[in-house]
C-alpha positions as a printed NumPy array, in Angstrom:
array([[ 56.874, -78.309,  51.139],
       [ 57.929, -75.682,  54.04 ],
       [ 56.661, -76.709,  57.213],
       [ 55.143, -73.152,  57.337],
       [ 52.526, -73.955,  54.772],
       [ 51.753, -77.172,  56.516],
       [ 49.095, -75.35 ,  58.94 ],
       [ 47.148, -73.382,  56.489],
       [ 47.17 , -76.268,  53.24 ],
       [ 44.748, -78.476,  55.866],
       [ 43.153, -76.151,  58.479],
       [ 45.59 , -78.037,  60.528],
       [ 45.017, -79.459,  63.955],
       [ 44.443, -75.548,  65.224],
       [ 41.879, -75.233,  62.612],
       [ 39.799, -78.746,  64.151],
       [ 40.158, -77.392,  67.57 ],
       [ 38.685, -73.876,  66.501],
       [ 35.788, -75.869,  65.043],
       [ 35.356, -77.955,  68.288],
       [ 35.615, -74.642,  70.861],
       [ 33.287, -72.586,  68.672],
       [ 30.906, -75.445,  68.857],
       [ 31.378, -76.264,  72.442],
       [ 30.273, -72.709,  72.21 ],
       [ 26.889, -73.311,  71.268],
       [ 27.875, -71.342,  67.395],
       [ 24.95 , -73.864,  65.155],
       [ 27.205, -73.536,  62.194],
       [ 30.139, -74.917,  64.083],
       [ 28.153, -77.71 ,  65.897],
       [ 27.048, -78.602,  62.547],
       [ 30.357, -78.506,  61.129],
       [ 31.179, -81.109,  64.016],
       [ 28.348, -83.291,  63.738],
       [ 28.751, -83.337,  60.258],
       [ 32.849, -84.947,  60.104],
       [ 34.478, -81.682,  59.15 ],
       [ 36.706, -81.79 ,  62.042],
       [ 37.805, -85.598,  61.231],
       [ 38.051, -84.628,  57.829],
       [ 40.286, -81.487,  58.889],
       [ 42.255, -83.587,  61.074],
       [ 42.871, -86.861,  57.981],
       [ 43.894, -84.195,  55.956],
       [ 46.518, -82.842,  58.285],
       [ 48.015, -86.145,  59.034],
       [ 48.114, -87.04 ,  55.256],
       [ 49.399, -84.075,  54.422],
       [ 52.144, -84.07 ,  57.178],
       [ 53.34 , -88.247,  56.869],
       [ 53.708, -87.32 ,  53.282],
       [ 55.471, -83.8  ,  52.967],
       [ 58.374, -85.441,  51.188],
       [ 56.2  , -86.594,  48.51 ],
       [ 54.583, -83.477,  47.836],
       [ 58.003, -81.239,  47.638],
       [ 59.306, -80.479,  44.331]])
């Protein structure tokens, strides 16, 4: 897997934080987003994704 892809495949971390500051914000959908796990969800995904690159390469 190219490292490149890495921050798209998930959302990546950038993607988590975007959720948080939009909902910081006040923006419902984000805040729901939030209170609903998206953001851990976004974030597990990341780290998964990233500790196991290698596996995932062809």
């Amino acid at each position: 897997m190219d490292g490149s892809a890495l921050p798209w495949l998930c959302g990546g971390r950038s993607g988590a934080r975007g959720i948080e500051a939009a909902a910081d914000a006040g923006d419902p959908a984000m805040v729901r987003l939030r209170e609903n796990g998206t953001v851990q969800a976004v974030r597990a995904a990341h780290d998964w994704t990233s500790e196991h690159r290698l596996l995932l390469e062809p």
